[in-house]
Each structure stands twice: as C-alpha cells, then as structure tokens.
C-alpha positions as CSV (number, residue, x, y, z in Angstrom):
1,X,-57.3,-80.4,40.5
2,X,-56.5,-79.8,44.0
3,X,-57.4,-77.4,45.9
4,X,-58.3,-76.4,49.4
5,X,-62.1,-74.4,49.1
6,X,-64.6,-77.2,49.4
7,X,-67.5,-74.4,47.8
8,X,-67.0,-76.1,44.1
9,X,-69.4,-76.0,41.4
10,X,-68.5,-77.8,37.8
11,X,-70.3,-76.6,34.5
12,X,-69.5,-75.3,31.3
13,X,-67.5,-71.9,30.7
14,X,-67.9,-68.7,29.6
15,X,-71.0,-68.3,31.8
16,X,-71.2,-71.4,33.6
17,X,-73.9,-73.6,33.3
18,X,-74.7,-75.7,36.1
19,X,-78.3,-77.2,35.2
20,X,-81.7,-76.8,35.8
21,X,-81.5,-73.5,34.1
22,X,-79.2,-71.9,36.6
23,X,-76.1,-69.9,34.9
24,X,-73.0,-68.9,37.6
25,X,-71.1,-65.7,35.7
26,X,-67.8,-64.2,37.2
27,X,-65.9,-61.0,35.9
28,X,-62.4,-61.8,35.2
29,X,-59.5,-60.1,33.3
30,X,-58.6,-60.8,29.9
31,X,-55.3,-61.5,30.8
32,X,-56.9,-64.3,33.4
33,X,-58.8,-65.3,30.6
34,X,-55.7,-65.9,28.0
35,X,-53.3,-67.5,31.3
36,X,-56.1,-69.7,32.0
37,X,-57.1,-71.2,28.4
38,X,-61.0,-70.0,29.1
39,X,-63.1,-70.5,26.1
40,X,-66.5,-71.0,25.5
41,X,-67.8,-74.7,25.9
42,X,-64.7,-75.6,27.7
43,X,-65.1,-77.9,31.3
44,X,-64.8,-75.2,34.3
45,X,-65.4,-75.4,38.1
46,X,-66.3,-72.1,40.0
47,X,-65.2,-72.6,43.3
48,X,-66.4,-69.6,45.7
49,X,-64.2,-67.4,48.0
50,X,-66.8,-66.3,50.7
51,X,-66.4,-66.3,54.5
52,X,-70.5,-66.2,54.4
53,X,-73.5,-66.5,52.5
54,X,-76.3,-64.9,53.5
55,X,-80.2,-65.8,52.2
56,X,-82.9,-63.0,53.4
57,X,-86.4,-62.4,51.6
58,X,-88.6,-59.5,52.2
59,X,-91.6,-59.0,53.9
C-alpha cells in the first residue's frame, strides 16, 4: 500500500493490537467498514491524520 502519511502503525483489526498490551481503536461507519473488507483478525495499519501530537502530564 502506498500512501503518503508516514504516522503508520500495523496490527490486527477490529481494535488494533499493536503489542505490549497496547490496543489503537478508531470509530468508523459501517458503510466504511463493508467498502473496506474490515473484520476481526484481519491485517490493518492505522495510519494517523494529525498536524500535532501533544504529550502534557499534570502536576
């Protein structure tokens, strides 16, 4: 697959598992969903859209 965000995480759909006990969920439409062949087990990559990511803690 080619595409042009370099953000790109692979795991296993529905809720994709990444390792290490860390799950990356996303909501997406059912119609997305059918178009798209999701189903559970299946070999996924998120790839995130974000223009920033921001880490704060609190004091």
């Amino acid at each position: 697959m080619k595409i042009s965000a370099r953000n790109q995480i692979k795991g296993k759909a529905i809720k994709l598992d990444i390792g290490g006990g860390n799950i990356i969920s996303a909501t997406v439409s059912l119609e997305s969903v059918k178009e798209l062949g999701i189903k559970e087990g299946k070999k996924a990559v998120a790839i995130i859209k974000a223009t920033s990511v921001m880490i704060g803690v609190k004091e």
